[in-house]
N, C-alpha and C positions, 0 to 999 in steps of 0.2 A: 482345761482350755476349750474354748467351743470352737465346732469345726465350721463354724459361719462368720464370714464368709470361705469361701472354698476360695482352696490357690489352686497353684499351677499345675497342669500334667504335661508332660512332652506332647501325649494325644492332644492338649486344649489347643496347640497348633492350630489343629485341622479344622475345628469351630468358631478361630478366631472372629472377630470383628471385619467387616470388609471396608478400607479405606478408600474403595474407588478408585477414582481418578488421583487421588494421594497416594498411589504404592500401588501403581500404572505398572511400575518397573519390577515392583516386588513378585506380581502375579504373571508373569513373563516366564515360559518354560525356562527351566537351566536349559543356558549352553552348551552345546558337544563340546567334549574334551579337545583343546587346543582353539576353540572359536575366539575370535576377536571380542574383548567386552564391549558392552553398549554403548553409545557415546555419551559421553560425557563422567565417563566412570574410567580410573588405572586400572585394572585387574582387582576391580572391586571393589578399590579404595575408598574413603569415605572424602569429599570433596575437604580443600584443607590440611590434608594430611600427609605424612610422607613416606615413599618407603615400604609403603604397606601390602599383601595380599591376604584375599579371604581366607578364613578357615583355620590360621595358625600364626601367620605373622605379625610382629609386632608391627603397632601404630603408632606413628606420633601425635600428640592431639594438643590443643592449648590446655584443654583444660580438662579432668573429670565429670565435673559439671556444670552443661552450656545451657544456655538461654535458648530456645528452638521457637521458631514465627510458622504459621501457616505456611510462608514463603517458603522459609530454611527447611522442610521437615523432608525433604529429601537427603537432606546431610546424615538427617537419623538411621534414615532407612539402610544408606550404603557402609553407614559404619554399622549398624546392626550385623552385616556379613561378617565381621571381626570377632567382635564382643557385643551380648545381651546389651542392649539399653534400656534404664528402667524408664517410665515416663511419666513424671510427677505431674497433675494439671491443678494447678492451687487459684488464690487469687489473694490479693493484698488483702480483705475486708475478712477473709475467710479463717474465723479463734483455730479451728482443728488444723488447720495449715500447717499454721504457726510451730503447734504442737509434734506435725508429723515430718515437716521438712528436715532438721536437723537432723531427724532421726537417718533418714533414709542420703545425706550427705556425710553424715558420718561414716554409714556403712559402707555408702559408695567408696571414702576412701578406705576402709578400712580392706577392701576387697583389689585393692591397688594395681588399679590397670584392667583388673576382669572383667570389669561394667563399668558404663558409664551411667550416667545421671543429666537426662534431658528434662530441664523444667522450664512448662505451658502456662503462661497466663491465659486463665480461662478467658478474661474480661475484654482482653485484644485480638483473639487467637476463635473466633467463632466455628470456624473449617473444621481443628481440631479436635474441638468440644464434641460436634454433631459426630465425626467419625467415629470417639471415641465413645461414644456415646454416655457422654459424661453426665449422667444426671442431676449429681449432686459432688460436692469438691469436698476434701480434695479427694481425687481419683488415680489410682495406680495403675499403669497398666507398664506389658514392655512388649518392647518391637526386637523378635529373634530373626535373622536370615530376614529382613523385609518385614516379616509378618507379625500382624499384632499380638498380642496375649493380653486377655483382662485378667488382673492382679484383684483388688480389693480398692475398698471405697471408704472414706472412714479415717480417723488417726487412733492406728495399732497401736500397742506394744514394741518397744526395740524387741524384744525376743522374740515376739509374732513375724514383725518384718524382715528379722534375718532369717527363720524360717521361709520365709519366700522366697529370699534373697538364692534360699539355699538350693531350690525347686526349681527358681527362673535357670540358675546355672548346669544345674542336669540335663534341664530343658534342652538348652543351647547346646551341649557337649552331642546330646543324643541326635538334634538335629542339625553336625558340622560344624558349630560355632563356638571354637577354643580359643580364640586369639587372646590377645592380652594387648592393651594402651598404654604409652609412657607421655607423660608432662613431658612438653616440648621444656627443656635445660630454661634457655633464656627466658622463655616465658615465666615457667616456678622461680628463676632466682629473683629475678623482678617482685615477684607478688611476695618472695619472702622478705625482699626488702624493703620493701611499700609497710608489710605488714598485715594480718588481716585482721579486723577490726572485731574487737570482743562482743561476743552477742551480748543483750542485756538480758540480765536473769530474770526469773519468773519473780513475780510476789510468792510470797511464803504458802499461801495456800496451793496455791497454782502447782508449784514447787513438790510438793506434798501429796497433792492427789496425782502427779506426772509419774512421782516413784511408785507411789501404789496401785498404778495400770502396769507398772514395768514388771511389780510382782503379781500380778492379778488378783490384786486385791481389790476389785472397783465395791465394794465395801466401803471401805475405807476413802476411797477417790470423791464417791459421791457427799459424805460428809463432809471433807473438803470442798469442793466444790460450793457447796450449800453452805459453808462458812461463809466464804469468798462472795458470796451473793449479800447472806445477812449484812456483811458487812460496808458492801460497795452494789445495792439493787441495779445499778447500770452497767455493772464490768459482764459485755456481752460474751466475752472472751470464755467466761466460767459459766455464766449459761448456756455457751455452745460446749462446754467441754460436758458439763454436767448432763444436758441432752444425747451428747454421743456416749461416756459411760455408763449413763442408765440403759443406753441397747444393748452395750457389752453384756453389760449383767444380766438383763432377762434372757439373752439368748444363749448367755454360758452355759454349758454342759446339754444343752437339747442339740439334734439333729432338723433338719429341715426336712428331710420325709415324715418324724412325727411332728411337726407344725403343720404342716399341710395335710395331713392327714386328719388330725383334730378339727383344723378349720374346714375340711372337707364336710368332716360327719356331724359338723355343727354350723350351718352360715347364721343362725341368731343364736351362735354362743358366744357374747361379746368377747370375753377373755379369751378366749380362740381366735377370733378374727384378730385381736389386739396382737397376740403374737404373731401370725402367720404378714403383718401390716410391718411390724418390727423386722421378719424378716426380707420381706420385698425392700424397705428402705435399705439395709444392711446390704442388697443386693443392687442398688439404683435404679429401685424397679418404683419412683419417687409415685408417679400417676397413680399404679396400681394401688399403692397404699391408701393414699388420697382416699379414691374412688371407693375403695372396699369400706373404709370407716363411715367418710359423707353416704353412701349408700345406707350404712344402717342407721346412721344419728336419727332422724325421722321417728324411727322404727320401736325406737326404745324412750325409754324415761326414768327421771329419778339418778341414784348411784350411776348404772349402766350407762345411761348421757351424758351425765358429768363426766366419767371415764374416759371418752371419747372424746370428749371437749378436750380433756388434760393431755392426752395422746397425743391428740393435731398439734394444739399448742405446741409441743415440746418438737414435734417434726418439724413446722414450722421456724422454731430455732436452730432445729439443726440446718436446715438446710439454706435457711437465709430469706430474712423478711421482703427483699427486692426481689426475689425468684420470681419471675411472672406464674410460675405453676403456683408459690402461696400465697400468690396476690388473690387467685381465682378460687384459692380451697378457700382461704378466709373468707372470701367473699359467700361463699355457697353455704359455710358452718353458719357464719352470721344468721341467714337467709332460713336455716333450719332452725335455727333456735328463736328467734326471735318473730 
């Protein structure tokens, strides 16, 4: 398994992300023992909720996993004092979404009550994105005690993601936060009665390389995938999945101090930069990549151009044709090669 991207440490705390003026509250010394909480908070409660105090008591909530608005995202932050929130930032147009949301609502429930599952449409929610500094979708992070943690970026493996799952929760224990959430009664009987509506399955292929990421086998995944293409050149779906497990697989089994070190002691050894480009994407570090590749396109010729040409491309699709960042790389590859 590759250890890129990096999850969680209880330390990652302390380097988190700073949401400003979004988690005002968060960055607020604690309270002396017996102070009055802040207003508009019960003794910590997450607004909504009932019943509840920080650090151990149970909450009542509607749901495992809510919908959260620029507006709402204080509701995050005050149930975060409870239990870990993960924080999914997707977008409807976005194949790896697709692919990672189930994942991480499943777990959510499977982890029954211990975490909640906050999901950001990137496309509405722009305050979010910038804080979280989402460069590319879909993007995980979670908010412990207020504060943020970056997760990873990319659609995992279920085994990968409960791995995190498993880290976010240590996190929280080490820093106070054990509580536990229950489905508000009326609310769950309702939706059991309603019913909830069967996802629709993957196509066959789709299907096929989904299991063989589950087993890390992106071998096999990318094969599929590249079926799924021969056979339908427009299912962008498999083009983006095909673009994110071909990063899986180059970056499986290296570490990121030997990529950048390579790339270090090589800046025109393309296959160096290729990876160390692979890894800043894997990271949301989208510009850097960019910049690092378009910088040498110029520079070379022949195989080594092409290379780079096929690299961007496929960033490109990961990250999504609308991105004003590859509206401007396209723009600039054009401009070099042509």
């Amino acid at each position: 398994m590759s250890n890129i991207p990096p999850t969680p440490t209880p330390s990652g705390l302390r380097g988190a992300v700073d949401l400003s003026s979004l988690v005002d509250r968060a960055q607020r010394p604690p309270q002396p023992s017996g102070a009055p909480a802040p207003a508009g908070s019960a003794s910590g409660a997450a607004p909504g909720t009932e019943g509840g105090t920080v650090n151990g008591a149970d909450l009542t909530v509607p749901s495992l996993v809510i919908d959260v608005t620029d507006a709402t995202f204080q509701d995050v932050l005050e149930l975060s004092n409870v239990v870990p929130v993960i924080v999914d930032i997707w977008a409807e147009w976005c194949g790896p979404c697709k692919q990672l949301s189930p994942i991480l609502e499943q777990l959510t429930a499977e982890y029954d009550g211990r975490v909640v599952l906050a999901k950001v449409d990137a496309d509405t929610n722009p305050q979010l994105v910038q804080a979280f500094q989402a460069q590319s979708i879909p993007t995980v992070a979670a908010v412990i005690g207020g504060r943020p943690l970056g997760l990873f970026v990319g659609a995992l493996p279920e085994a990968q993601v409960r791995d995190v799952y498993e880290q976010v929760l240590q996190a929280a224990e080490q820093n106070g936060v054990a509580g536990r959430v229950t489905v508000d009664g009326a609310v769950a009987s309702a939706d059991a009665e309603q019913g909830e509506p069967e996802p629709e399955p993957l196509p066959p292929h789709h299907q096929a390389a989904y299991d063989a990421i589950e087993r890390g086998d992106y071998a096999t995944a990318i094969e599929e995938y590249k079926t799924a293409i021969l056979q339908d050149p427009h299912d962008q779906m498999a083009v983006a999945g095909l673009a994110q497990v071909s990063l899986l697989d180059r970056l499986n089994g290296r570490t990121a101090d030997e990529i950048r070190a390579a790339a270090a002691a090589g800046p025109q050894d393309v296959q160096a930069q290729l990876a160390v480009a692979d890894l800043d994407i894997s990271g949301g570090h989208v510009d850097d990549a960019f910049g690092r590749l378009l910088d040498l396109v110029p520079t070379v010729f022949g195989d080594d151009r092409e290379a780079l040409r096929v690299r961007l491309v496929e960033y490109f699709e990961l990250i999504g044709s609308e991105d004003p960042r590859v509206v401007a790389a396209r723009r600039r590859l054009a401009n070099a090669l042509y």
